[in-house]
C-alpha positions as CSV (number, residue, x, y, z in Angstrom):
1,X,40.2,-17.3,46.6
2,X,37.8,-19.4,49.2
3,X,39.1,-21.2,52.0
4,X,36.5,-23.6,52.8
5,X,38.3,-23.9,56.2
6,X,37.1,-19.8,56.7
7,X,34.3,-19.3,59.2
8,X,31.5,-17.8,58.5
9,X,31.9,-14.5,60.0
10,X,30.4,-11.3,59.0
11,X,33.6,-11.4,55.8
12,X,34.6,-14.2,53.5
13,X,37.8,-14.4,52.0
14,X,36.7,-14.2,48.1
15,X,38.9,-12.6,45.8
16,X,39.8,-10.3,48.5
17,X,37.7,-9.4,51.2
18,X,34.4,-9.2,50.0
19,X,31.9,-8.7,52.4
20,X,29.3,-11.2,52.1
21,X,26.1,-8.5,51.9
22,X,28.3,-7.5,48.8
23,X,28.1,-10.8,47.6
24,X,24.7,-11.4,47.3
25,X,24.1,-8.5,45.7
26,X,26.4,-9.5,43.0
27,X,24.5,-12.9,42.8
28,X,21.6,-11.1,42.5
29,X,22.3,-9.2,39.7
30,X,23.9,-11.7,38.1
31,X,20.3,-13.3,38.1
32,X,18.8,-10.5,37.2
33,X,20.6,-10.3,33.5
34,X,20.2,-13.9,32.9
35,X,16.6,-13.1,32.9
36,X,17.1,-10.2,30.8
37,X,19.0,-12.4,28.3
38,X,16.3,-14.5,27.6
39,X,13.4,-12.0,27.1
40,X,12.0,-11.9,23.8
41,X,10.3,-8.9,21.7
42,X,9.0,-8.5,18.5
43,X,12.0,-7.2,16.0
44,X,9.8,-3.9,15.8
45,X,10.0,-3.0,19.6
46,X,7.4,-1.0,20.4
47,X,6.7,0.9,16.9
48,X,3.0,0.5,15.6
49,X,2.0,-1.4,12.5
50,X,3.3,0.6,8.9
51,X,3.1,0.0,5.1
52,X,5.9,1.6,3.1
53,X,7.7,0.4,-0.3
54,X,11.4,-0.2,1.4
55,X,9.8,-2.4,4.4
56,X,6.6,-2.8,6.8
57,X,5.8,-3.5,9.9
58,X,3.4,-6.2,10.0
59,X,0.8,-5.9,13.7
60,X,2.8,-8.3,15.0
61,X,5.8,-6.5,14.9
62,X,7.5,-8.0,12.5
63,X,9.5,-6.5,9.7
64,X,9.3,-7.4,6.2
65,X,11.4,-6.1,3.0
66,X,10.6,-8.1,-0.2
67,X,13.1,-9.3,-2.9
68,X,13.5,-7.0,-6.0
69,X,11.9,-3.3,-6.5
70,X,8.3,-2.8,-6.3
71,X,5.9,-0.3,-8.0
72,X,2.5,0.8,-7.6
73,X,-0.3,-0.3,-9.3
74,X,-3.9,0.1,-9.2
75,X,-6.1,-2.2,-6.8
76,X,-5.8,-5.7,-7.2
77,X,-3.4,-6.4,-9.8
78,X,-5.0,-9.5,-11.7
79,X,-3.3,-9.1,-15.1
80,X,0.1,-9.1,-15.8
81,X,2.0,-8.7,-19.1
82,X,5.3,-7.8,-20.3
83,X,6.1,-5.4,-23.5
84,X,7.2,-7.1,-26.7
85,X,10.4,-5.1,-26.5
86,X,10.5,-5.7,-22.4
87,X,10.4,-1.8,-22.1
88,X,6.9,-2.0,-21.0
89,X,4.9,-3.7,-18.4
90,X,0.5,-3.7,-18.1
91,X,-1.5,-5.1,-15.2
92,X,-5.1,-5.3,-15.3
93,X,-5.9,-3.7,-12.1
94,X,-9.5,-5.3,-11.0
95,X,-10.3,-3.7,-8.1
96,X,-11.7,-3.2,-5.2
97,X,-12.4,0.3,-6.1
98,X,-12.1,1.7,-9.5
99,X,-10.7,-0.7,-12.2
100,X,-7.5,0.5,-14.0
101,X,-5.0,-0.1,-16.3
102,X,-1.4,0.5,-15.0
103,X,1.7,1.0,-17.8
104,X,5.0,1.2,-16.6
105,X,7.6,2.4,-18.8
106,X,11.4,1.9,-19.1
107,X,13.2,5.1,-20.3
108,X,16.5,5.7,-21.1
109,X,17.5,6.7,-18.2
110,X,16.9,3.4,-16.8
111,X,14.2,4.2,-14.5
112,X,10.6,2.6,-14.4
113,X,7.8,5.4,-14.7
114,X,4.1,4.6,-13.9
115,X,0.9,5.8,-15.6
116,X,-2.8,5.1,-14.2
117,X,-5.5,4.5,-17.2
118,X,-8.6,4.5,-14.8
119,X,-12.0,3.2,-15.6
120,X,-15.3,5.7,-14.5
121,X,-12.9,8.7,-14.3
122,X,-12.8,11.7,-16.1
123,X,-9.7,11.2,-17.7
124,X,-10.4,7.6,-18.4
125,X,-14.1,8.7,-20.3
126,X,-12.3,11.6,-22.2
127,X,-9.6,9.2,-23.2
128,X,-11.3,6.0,-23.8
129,X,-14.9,6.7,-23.9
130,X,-17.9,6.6,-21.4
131,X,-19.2,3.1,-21.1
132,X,-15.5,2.4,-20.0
133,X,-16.6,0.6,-16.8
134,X,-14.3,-1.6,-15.8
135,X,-11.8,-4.3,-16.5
136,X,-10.6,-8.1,-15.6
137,X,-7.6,-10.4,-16.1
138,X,-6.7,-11.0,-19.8
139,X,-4.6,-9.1,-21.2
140,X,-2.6,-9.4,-24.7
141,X,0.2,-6.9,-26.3
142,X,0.0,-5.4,-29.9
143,X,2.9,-3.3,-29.5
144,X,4.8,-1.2,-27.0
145,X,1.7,1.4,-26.4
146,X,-1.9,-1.0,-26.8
147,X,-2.7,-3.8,-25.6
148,X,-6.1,-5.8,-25.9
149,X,-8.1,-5.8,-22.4
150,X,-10.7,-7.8,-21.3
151,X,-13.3,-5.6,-19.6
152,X,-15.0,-8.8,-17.8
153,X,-19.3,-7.8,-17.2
154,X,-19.5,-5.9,-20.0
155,X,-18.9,-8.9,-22.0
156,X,-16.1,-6.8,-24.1
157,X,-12.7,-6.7,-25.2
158,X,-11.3,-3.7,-26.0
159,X,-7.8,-2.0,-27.9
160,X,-6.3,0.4,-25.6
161,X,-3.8,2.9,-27.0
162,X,-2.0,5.0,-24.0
163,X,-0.5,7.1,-26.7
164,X,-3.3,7.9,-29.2
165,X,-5.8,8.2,-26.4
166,X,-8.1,5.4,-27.9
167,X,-10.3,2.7,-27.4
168,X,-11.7,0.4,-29.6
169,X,-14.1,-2.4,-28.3
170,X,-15.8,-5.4,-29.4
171,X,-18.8,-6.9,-27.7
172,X,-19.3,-10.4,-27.0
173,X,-23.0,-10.3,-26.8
174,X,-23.6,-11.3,-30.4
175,X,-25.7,-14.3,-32.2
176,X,-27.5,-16.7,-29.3
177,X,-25.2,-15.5,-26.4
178,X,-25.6,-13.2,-24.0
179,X,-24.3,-11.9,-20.2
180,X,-21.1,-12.6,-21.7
181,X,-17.8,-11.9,-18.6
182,X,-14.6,-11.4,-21.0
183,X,-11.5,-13.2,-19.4
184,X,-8.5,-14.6,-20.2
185,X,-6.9,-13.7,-23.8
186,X,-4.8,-15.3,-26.3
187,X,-3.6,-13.6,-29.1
188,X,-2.7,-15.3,-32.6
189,X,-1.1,-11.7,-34.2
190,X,0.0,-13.8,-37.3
191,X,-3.8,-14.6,-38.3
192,X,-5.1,-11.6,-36.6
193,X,-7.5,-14.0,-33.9
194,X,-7.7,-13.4,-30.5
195,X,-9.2,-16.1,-28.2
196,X,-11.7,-15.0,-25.7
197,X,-12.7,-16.7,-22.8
198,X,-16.2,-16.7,-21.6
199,X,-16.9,-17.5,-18.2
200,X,-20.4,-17.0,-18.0
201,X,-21.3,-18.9,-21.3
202,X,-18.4,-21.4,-20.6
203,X,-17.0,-21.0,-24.1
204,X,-14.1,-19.6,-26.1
205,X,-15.0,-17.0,-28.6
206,X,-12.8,-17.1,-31.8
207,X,-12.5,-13.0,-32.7
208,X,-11.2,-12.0,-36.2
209,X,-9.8,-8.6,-35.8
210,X,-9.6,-7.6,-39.4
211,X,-13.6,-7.5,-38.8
212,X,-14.3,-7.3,-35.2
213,X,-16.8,-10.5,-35.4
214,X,-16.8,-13.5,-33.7
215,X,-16.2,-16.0,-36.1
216,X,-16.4,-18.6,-33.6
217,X,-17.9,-20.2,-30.0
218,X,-16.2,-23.5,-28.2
219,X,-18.1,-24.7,-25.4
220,X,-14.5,-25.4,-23.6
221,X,-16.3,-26.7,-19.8
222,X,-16.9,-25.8,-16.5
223,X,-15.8,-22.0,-15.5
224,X,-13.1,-21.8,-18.2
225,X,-10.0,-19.4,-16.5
226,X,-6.8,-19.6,-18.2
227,X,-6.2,-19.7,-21.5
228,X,-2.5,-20.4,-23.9
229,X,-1.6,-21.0,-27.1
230,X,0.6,-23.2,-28.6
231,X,4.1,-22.4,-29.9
232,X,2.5,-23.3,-33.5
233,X,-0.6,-21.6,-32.8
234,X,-2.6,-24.9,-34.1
235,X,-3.7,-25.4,-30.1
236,X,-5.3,-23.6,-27.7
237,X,-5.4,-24.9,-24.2
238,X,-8.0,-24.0,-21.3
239,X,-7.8,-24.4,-18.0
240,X,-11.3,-25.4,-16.1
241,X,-11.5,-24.4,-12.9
242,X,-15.3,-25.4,-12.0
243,X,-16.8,-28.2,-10.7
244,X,-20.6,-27.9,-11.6
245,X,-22.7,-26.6,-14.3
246,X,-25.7,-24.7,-12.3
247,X,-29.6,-24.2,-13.8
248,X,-32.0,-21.9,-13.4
249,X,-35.2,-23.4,-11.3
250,X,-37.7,-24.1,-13.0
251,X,-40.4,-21.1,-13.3
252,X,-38.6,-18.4,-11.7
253,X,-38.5,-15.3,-12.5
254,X,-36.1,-12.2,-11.7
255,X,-39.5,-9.5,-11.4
256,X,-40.6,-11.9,-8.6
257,X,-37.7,-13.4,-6.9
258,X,-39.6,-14.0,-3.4
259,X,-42.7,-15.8,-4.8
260,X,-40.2,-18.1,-7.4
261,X,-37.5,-18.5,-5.9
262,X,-36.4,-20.7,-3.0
263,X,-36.0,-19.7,0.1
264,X,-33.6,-21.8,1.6
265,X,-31.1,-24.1,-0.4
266,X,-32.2,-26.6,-2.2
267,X,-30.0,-29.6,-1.2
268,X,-26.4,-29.7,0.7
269,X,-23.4,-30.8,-1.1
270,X,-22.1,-33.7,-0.8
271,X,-25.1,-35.6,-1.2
272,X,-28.0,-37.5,-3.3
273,X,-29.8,-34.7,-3.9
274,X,-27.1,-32.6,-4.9
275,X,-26.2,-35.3,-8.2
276,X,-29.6,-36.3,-8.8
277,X,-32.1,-32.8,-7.9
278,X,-35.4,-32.4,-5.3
279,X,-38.4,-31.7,-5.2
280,X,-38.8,-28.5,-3.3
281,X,-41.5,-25.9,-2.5
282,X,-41.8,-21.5,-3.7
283,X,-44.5,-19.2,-2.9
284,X,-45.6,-20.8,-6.5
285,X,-45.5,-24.3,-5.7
286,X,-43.8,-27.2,-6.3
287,X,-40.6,-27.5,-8.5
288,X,-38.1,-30.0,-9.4
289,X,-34.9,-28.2,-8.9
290,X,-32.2,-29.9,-11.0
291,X,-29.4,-31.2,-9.6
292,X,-25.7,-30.5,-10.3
293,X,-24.5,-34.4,-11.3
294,X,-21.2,-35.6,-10.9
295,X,-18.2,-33.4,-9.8
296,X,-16.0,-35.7,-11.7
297,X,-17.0,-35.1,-15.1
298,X,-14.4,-34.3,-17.8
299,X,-15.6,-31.0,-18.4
300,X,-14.6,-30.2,-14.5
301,X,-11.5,-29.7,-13.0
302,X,-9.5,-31.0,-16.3
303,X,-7.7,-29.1,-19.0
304,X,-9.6,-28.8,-22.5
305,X,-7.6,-29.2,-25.6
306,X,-8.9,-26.9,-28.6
307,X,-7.8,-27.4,-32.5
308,X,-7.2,-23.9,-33.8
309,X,-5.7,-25.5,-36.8
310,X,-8.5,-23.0,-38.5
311,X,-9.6,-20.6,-36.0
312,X,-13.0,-20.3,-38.1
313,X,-13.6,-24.1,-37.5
314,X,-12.2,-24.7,-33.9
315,X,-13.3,-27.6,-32.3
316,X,-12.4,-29.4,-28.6
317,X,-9.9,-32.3,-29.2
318,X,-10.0,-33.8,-25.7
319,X,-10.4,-32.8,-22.1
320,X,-7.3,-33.3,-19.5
321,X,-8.4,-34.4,-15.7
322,X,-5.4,-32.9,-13.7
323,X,-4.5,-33.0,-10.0
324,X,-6.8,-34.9,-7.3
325,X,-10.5,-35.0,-8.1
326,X,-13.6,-34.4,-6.0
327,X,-13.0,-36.9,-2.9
328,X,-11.9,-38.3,0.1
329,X,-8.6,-36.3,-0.1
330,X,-9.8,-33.7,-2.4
331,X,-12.6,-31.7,-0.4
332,X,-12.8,-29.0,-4.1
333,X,-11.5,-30.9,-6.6
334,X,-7.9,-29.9,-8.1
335,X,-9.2,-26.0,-9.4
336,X,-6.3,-25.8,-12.5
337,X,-5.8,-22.3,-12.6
338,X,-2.7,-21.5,-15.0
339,X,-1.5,-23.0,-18.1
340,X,2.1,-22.7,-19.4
341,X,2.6,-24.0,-22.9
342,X,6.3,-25.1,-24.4
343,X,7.1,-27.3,-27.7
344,X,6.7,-30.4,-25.6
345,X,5.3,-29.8,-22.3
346,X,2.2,-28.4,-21.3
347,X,2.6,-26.9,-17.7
348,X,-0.8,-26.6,-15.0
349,X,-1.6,-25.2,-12.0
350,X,-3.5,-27.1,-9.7
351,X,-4.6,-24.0,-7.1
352,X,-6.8,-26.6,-5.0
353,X,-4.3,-29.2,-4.7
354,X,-1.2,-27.6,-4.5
355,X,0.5,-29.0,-7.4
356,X,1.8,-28.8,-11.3
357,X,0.7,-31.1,-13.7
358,X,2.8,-31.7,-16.8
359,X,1.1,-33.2,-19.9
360,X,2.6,-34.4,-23.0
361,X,1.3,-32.3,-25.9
362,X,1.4,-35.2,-28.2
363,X,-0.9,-37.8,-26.0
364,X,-2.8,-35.3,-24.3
365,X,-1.9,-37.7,-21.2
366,X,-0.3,-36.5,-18.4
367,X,3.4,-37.1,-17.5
368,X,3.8,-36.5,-14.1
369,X,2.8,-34.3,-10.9
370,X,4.9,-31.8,-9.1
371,X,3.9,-31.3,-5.5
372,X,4.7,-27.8,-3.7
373,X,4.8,-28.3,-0.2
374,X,5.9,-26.5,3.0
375,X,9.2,-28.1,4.9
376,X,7.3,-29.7,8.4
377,X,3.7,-28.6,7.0
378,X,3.6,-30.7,4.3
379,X,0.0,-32.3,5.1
380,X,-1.7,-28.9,4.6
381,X,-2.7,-27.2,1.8
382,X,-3.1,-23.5,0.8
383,X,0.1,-22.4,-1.3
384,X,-2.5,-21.6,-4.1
385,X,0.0,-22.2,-7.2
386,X,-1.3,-20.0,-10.0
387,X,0.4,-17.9,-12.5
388,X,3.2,-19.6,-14.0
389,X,6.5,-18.2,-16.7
390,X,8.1,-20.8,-17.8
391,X,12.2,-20.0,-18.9
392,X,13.7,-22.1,-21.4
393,X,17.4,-21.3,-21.1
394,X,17.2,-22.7,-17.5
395,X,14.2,-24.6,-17.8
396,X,12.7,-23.8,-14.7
397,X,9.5,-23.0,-14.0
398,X,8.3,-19.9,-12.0
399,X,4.9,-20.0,-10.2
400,X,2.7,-17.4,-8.5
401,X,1.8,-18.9,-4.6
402,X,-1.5,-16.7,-3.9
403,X,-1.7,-18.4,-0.9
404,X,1.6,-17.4,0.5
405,X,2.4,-14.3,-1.4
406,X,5.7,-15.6,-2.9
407,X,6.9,-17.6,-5.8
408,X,8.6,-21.4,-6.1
409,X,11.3,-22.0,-8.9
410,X,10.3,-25.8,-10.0
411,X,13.0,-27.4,-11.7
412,X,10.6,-30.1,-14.1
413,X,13.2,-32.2,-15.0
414,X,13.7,-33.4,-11.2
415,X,10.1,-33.1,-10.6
416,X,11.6,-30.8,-7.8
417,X,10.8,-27.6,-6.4
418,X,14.5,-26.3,-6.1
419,X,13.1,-22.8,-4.0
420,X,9.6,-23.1,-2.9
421,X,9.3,-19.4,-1.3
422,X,11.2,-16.1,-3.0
423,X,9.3,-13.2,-1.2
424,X,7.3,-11.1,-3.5
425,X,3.8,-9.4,-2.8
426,X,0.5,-9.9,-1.3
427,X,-1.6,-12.7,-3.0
428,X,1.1,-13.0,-6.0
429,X,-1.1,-14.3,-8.9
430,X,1.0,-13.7,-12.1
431,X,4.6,-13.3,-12.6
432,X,6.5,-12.9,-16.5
433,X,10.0,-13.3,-17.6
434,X,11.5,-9.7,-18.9
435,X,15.2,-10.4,-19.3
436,X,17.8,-13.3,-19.6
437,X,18.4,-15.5,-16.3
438,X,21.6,-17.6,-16.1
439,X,21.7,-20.7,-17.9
440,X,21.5,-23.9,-16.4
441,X,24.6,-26.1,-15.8
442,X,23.0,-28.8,-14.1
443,X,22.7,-32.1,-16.3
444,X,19.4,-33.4,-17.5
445,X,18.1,-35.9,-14.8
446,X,18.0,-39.9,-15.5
447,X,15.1,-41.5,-15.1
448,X,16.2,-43.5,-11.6
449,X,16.7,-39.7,-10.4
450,X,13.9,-38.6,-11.2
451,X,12.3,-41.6,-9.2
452,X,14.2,-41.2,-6.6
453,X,13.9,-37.1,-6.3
454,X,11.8,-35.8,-3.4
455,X,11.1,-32.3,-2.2
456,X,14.2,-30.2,-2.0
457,X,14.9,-26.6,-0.7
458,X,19.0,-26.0,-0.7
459,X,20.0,-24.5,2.8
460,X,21.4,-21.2,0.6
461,X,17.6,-20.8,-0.4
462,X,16.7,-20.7,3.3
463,X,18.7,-19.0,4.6
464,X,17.4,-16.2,2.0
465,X,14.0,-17.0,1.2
466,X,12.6,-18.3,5.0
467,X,9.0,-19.3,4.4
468,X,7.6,-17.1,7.5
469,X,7.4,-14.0,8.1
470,X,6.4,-12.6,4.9
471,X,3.8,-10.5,3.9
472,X,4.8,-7.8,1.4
473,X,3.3,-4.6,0.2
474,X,-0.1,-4.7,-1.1
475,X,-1.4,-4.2,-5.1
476,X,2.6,-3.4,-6.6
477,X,4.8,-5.3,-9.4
478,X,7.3,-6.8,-8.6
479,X,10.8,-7.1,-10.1
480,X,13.2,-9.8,-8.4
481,X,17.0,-9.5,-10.2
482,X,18.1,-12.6,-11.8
């Protein structure tokens, strides 16, 4: 013990005789693994970046292990479509690279197995034909082994059978239209129609299958994307993600692109020229280059409302303006991406603003708006809500963020995202329902709730679903247990 009366001699009395040299040296030390304590370094230590399907390392150093299993696919998994019998799974695999069909199968034993249906391969032209060239996002099952494809710049949607090793396509490039880029599909197996979309021509093509025709075209608006039909099959919904409706200059031709064409941009956007066109100068001389008109039309950013009632008839019923248009607080307008239809609701994606929109069926008006936001970054934007599965046991609603490779669970009766970030793959874009979740035991919301209900994120979601650090593996399906 010290006695403060000690002198300061060459010992102090401390817990025996300690000499004082000793002393210090213990202080110093002491110092030394405070500092140690309080070093930080990344969770990887000093291992170098890695991919692999149990956990990477990010460059960082941090390490990442998704939720669920993962499996392989081809690059860029764009598609995604679950079996009739949920013993299969397809994703249209758009690239970069080769484009490719991947079918995973559930066998007996219980184990997933994975099969690659490439496009421009040699097994892919001896199996499905030469002009085979590539593929996009829509997809839509006939049975357990073929599904219909859309093959996007080909302009054709095809029947692929992974067991009898055939293809059977049909071209959009029929009648007045032409350039045709096949996307989304919808498929109405009772009446044999499947509904096309056509990006490039902006329509919907009506197909009958019995004879491979298109019995149909519905100018739908501006870049049509998604596509669903309705539990009845009398609607068909489309999601338009475009803003502006662009026209060829006047006079130019593709053999002489330098001497007709413009060579610098015609106008800037936002601007007068931009709605109203300019007079501007080619190699030629002088055109009038139209301009694009308002961003805010009805055919832009909105959902279109088809009647299907007959297929060979279809006609647009009304057009849907969801999310935040073209302004001050909307730099791109709302982009609706995904459409989810149930017996009452009609569920959309608003990539651009970061939101759902529900819309009564009925009124074609639209009930409410679900934000997604980020706890503390709830000013920004760049979740990308897109895919969407919608469970009606639980009534929640799943949604693909692109932005932050994960998906929220949106309970719409709060108007709540209950879990805005399960970790699940890079730039998720689809996900599908395959087996039963639990059902829900909360009550149905009043209305002063549902007034009164505000972001919400339960602290046993964060503590196993934290927003950052995640980035998962790279073009692979994911399964996350229920």
């Amino acid at each position: 013990m010290y006695h403060p009366s000690a002198k300061f001699t060459h010992y102090l009395r401390y817990d025996g005789e300690v000499p004082a040299t000793g002393r210090q040296l213990l202080a110093l030390l002491t110092f030394c693994i405070s500092l140690t304590a309080q070093t930080f370094s990344a969770p990887a230590g000093i291992r170098p970046a890695l991919r692999k399907p149990a956990g990477s390392i990010l460059p960082g150093g941090r390490i990442i292990a998704p939720l669920g299993d993962q499996y392989a696919t081809g690059a860029g998994p764009f598609g995604l479509l679950v079996g009739p019998s949920a013993r299969t799974v397809v994703t249209s695999n758009g690239g970069p690279g080769p484009n490719s069909l991947t079918v995973l199968d559930h066998d007996r034993s219980g184990r997933w197995t994975a099969q690659q249906l490439v496009a421009r391969s040699t097994e892919g032209q001896e199996a499905f034909g030469s002009d085979w060239r590539g593929l996009f996002m829509g997809l839509a099952y006939v049975n357990d082994h073929a599904v219909w494809a859309s093959e996007g710049n080909s302009g054709r949607v095809s029947l692929f059978d992974w067991v009898a090793a055939r293809r059977r396509a049909i071209d959009l490039n029929q009648g007045d239209y032409k350039d045709s880029y096949t996307g989304d599909l919808a498929l109405d197996a009772e009446r044999n129609v499947l509904y096309v979309v056509d990006q490039a021509n902006f329509r919907v093509a009506v197909v009958d299958l019995r004879t491979r025709a298109v019995i149909a075209s519905v100018r739908v608006g501006r870049l049509p994307f998604a596509v669903a039909l309705s539990p009845d099959r009398k609607k068909l919904y489309v999601t338009n993600v475009g803003m502006f409706e662009y026209r060829l200059i006047p006079g130019a031709d593709p053999a002489q692109p330098r001497a007709t064409g413009l060579p610098f941009p015609a106008f800037g956007f936002p601007s007068s020229d931009a709605v109203s066109g300019a007079e501007r100068r080619t190699e030629k001389g002088l055109v009038q280059v139209p301009g694009l008109g308002d961003p805010n039309v009805r055919e832009s950013n909105s959902l279109c409302v088809v009647d299907v009632s007959n297929p060979a008839a279809a006609k647009v019923e009304a057009f849907i303006r969801t999310g935040v248009p073209f302004g001050q607080s909307s730099d791109g307008g709302s982009s609706p991406s995904g459409v989810v239809v149930t017996a009452d609701r009609v569920f959309v994606s608003n990539s651009g603003n970061d939101s759902i929109t529900v819309i009564d069926p009925r009124s074609n008006r639209a009930m409410a708006e679900i934000p997604i936001r980020i706890p503390g970054l709830e000013t920004l934007r760049g979740v990308l809500p897109i895919g969407m599965a919608y469970h009606e046991k639980t009534g929640w609603l799943l949604v693909a963020e692109a932005g932050i490779n994960a998906i929220a669970v949106i309970d719409p009766r709060w108007g709540t995202c209950r879990w805005a970030g399960f970790r699940r793959a890079w730039r998720s874009m689809a996900t599908r329902f395959s087996w039963p979740m639990p059902r829900a035991t909360a009550p149905a919301p009043t209305a002063t709730a549902v007034r009164k209900a505000r972001f919400s994120r339960p602290a046993s979601a964060r503590a196993r679903c934290p927003f950052f650090p995640f980035r998962p593996r790279a073009n692979c399906l994911k399964t996350l247990p229920s």
